[in-house]
C-alpha positions in Angstrom: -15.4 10.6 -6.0 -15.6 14.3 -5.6 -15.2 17.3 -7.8 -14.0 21.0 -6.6 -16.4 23.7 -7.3 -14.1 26.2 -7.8 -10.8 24.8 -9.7 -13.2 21.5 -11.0 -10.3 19.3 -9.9 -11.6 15.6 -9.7 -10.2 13.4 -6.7 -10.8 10.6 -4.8 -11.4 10.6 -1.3 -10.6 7.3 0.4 -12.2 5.1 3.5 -11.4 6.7 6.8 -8.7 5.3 8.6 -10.0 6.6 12.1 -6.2 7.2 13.2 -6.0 10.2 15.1 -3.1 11.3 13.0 -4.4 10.9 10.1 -5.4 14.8 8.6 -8.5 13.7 7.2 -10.0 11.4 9.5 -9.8 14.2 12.4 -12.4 16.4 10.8 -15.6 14.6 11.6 -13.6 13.6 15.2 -13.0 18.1 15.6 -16.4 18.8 15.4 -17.9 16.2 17.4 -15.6 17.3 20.1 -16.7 21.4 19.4 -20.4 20.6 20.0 -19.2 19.0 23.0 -17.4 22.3 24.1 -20.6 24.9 23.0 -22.0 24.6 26.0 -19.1 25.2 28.0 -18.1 28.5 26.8 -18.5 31.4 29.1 -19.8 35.5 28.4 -16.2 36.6 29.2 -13.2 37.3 27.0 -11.3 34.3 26.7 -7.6 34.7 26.3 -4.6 32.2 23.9 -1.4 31.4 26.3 1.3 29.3 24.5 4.3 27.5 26.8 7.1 26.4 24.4 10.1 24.6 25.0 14.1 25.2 24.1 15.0 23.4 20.9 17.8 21.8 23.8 14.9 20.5 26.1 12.8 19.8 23.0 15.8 17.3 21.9 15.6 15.2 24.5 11.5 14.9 25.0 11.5 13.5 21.5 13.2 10.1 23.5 10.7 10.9 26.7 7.7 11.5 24.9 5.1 10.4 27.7 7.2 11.9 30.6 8.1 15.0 28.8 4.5 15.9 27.0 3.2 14.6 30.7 5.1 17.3 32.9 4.9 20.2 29.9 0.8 19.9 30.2 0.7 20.0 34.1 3.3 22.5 34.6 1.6 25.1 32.4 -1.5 24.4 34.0 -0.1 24.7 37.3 1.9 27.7 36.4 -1.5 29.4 35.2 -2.9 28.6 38.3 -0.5 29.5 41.0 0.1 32.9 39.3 -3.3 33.5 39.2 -4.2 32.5 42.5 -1.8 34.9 43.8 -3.3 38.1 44.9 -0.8 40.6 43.6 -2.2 39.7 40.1 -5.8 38.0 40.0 -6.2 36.6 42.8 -8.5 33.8 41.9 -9.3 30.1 40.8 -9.3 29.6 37.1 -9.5 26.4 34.3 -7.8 26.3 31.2 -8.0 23.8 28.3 -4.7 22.8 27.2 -3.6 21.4 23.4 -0.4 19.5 22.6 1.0 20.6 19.2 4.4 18.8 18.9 5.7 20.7 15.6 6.6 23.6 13.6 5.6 24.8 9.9 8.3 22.5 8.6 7.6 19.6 10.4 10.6 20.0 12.7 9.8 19.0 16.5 8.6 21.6 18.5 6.5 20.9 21.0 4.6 23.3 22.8 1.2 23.7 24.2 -1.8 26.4 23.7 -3.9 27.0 26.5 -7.6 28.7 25.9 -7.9 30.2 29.1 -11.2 32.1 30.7 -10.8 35.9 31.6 -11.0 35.6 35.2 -11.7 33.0 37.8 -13.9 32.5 41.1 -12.4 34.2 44.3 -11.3 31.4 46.9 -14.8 31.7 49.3 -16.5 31.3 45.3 -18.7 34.1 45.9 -16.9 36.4 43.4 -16.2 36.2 39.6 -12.8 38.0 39.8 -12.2 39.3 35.9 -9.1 40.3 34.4 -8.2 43.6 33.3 -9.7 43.9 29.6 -7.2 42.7 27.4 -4.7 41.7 29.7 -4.7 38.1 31.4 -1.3 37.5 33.5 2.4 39.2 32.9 4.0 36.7 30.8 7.5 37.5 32.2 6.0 35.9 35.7 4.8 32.9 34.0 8.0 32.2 32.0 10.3 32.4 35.1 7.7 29.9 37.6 7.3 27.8 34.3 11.3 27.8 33.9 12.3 26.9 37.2 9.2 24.3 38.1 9.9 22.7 34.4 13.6 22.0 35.1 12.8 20.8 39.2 10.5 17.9 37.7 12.8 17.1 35.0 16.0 16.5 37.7 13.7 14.6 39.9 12.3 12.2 37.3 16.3 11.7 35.8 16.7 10.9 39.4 14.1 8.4 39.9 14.8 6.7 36.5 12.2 7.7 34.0 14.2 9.4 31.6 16.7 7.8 28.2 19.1 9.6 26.1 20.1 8.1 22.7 22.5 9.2 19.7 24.6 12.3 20.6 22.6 12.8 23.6 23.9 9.4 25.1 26.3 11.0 27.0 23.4 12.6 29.3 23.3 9.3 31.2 25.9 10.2 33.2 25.1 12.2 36.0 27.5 14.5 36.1 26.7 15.6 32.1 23.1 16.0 32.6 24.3 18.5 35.7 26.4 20.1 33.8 24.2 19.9 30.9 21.0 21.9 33.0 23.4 24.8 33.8 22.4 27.2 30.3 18.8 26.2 30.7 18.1 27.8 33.4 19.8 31.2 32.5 18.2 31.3 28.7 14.9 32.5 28.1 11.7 30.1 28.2 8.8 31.7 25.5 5.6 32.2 27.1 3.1 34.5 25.4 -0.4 35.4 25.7 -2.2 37.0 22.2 -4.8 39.2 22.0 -8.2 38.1 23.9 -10.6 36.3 21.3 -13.3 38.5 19.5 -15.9 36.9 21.4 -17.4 33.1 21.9 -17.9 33.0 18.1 -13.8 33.1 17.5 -13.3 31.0 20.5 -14.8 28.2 18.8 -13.6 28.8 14.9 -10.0 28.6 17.1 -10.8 25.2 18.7 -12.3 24.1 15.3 -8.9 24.4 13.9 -6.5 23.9 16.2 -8.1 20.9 18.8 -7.4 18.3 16.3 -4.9 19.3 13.7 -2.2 17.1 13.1 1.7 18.2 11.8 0.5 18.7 8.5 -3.1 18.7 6.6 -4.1 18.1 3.0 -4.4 21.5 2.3 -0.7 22.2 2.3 0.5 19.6 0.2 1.5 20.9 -3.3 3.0 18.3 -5.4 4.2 14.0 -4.8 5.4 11.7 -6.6 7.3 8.2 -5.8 10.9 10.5 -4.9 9.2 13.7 -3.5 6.8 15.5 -1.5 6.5 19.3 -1.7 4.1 21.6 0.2 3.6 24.8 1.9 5.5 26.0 5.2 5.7 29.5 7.2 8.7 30.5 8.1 8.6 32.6 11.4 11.5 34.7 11.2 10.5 36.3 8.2 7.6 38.9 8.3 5.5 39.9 5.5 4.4 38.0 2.6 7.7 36.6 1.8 7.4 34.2 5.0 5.6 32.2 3.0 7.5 29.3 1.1 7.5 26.0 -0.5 9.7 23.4 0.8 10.6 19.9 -1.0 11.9 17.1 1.0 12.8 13.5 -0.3 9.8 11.0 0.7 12.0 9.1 3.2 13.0 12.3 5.1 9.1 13.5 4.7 7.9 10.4 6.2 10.4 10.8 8.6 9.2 14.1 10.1 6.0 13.3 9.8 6.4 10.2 12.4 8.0 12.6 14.7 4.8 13.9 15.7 3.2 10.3 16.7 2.0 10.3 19.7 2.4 7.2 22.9 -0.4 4.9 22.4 -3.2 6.3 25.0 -1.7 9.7 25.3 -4.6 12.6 25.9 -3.5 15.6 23.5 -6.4 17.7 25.2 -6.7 18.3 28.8 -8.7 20.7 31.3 -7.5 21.2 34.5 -8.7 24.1 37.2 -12.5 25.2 37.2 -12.6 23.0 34.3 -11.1 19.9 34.6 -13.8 17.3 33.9 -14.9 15.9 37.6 -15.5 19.5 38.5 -16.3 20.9 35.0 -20.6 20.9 35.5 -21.1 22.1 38.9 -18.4 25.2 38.2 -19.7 26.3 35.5 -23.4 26.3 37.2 -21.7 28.3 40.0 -20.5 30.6 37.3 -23.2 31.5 35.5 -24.7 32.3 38.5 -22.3 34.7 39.5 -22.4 36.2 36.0 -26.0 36.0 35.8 -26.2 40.2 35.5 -24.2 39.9 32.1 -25.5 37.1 30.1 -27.8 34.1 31.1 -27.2 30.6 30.3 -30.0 30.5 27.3 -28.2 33.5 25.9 -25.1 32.5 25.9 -26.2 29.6 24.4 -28.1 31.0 21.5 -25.1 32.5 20.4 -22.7 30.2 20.2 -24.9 28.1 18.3 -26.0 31.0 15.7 -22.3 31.9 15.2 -20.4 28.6 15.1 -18.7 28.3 11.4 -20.2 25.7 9.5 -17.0 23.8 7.4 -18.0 22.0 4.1 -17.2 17.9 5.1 -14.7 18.1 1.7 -12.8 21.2 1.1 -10.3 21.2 -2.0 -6.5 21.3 -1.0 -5.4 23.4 -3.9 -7.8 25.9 -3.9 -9.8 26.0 -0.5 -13.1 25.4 -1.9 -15.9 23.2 -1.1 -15.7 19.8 -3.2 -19.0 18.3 -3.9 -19.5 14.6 -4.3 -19.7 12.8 -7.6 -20.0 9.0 -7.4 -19.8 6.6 -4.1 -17.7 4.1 -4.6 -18.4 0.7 -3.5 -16.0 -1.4 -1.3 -14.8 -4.3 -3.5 -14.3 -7.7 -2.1 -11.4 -8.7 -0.5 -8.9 -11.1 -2.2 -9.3 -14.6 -0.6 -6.0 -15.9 0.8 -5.0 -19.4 -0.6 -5.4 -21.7 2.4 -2.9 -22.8 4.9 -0.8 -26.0 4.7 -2.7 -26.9 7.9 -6.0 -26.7 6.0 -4.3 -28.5 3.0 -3.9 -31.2 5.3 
């Protein structure tokens, strides 16, 4: 039982479920994970790349879920890395920590991933760190045309060999000829790639993680209002700017529960993945080499000590209307289970 300290709203918080998309049981899994990643963060500005897909190509990976999430993660990362490595822009090996977030404010399907990506990379002999120009990571135009054209090459050789099903109005996509005809406007429309603003600093590298690693299509915190019929709550809507973006939106439970299950991920599928400098059988000794090379800016005990001094520290419980901590009142014990009446076999 707990009890919000600021609107003194009483509630009950249930057993964990431990499913990975459940918005409540991710919390204690998010920062388990962000201790993990303390010790990997670097003295360098770290920068936030996002590869999205059309809402056409999005269509059809909702029916290829593990082949289409599959190729989106390794073709960013490969399109980081190949631009990088060339020398007419950085000229260097890099790593990058990818996230899969398969949805928008509204609980549409959107997938897309967000890369955290360090601000520079080891030169090939790995006798340099080669940084970036402050505040500016790789030309985004660059990345959106290799990411384009290396996307669409995978997805006509897995159609070939098989791997992909079309279903409802998208049926028609089986034949070959279609899907041809079909791949003709993607490759002339615009793919959105964008880098933001570097991070202010390890500190807001890690508050990022801490909210984004292990969010799920919709947390507690936005729900407003449900009943047996409906479920309202809380959505941005992108095309609007200011204030006004934000809006309510009230959908019938059926069509709630709906897009909620959109965003279910293939049993076994890895949401988070490193590749580069820091993908995890190389992760340890890179980072050793890197520290060394950067040894003049910050040491490793440095580096260290802040990260762990600026960290945020979340409450375990935060109140979904009003954002405050909610302290706990009463723990509940587990009642017993109801005994099943017995079998006809044990009858007999």
């Amino acid at each position: 039982m707990l009890r919000c300290e600021g609107c003194a709203r009483v509630e009950i918080s249930y057993n964990s479920c431990r499913n990975r998309h459940c918005p409540k049981c991710q919390a204690s899994a998010a920062r388990r994970w962000l201790e993990a990643r303390e010790a990997d963060l670097l003295p360098v500005e770290y920068y936030h790349v996002v590869f999205t897909l059309p809402a056409e190509i999005s269509a059809i990976a909702y029916y290829n879920k593990s082949v289409m999430y599959g190729m989106l993660f390794d073709i960013a990362a490969e399109t980081l890395r190949v631009i990088a490595a060339d020398s007419k822009h950085l000229g260097a090996q890099i790593g990058a920590t990818l996230v899969l977030h398969t949805w928008g404010s509204a609980l549409t399907h959107h997938p897309h991933v967000h890369g955290i990506v360090p601000g520079g990379g080891l030169s090939p002999d790995r006798h340099r760190w080669v940084a970036c120009k402050s505040g500016f990571f790789l030309p985004v135009r660059v990345l959106s045309r290799l990411f384009r054209r290396r996307f669409l090459e995978e997805l006509e050789a897995n159609y070939r060999l098989g791997k992909l099903r079309f279903f409802g109005e998208y049926a028609a996509l089986n034949d070959v000829d279609a899907f041809a005809k079909w791949l003709v406007p993607m490759r002339a429309c615009e793919w959105v790639v964008y880098a933001k603003r570097p991070f202010a600093g390890p500190e807001a590298v890690l508050a990022y993680l801490s909210r984004y690693t292990h969010r799920v299509a919709i947390s507690n915190q936005r729900l407003i209002a449900l009943d047996e019929h409906r479920v309202s709550f809380r959505w941005k809507d992108y095309r609007v700017k200011g204030r006004t973006r934000n809006k309510t939106m009230t959908l019938e439970a059926d069509e709630f529960a709906r897009r909620f299950l959109l965003h279910v991920l293939p049993e076994g599928f890895h949401r988070i993945r490193h590749y580069g400098l820091l993908a995890n059988p190389v992760r340890r000794e890179n980072l050793v080499r890197i520290r060394e090379l950067l040894s003049s800016l910050s040491t490793r005990s440095e580096a260290g000590s802040v990260l762990v001094d600026t960290a945020p520290v979340l409450p375990p419980f935060v109140c979904r209307h009003c954002g405050s901590p909610m302290i706990i009142l009463e723990v509940l014990e587990r009642s017993k289970p109801i005994r099943a009446p017995p079998s006809k076999w044990a009858r007999t």
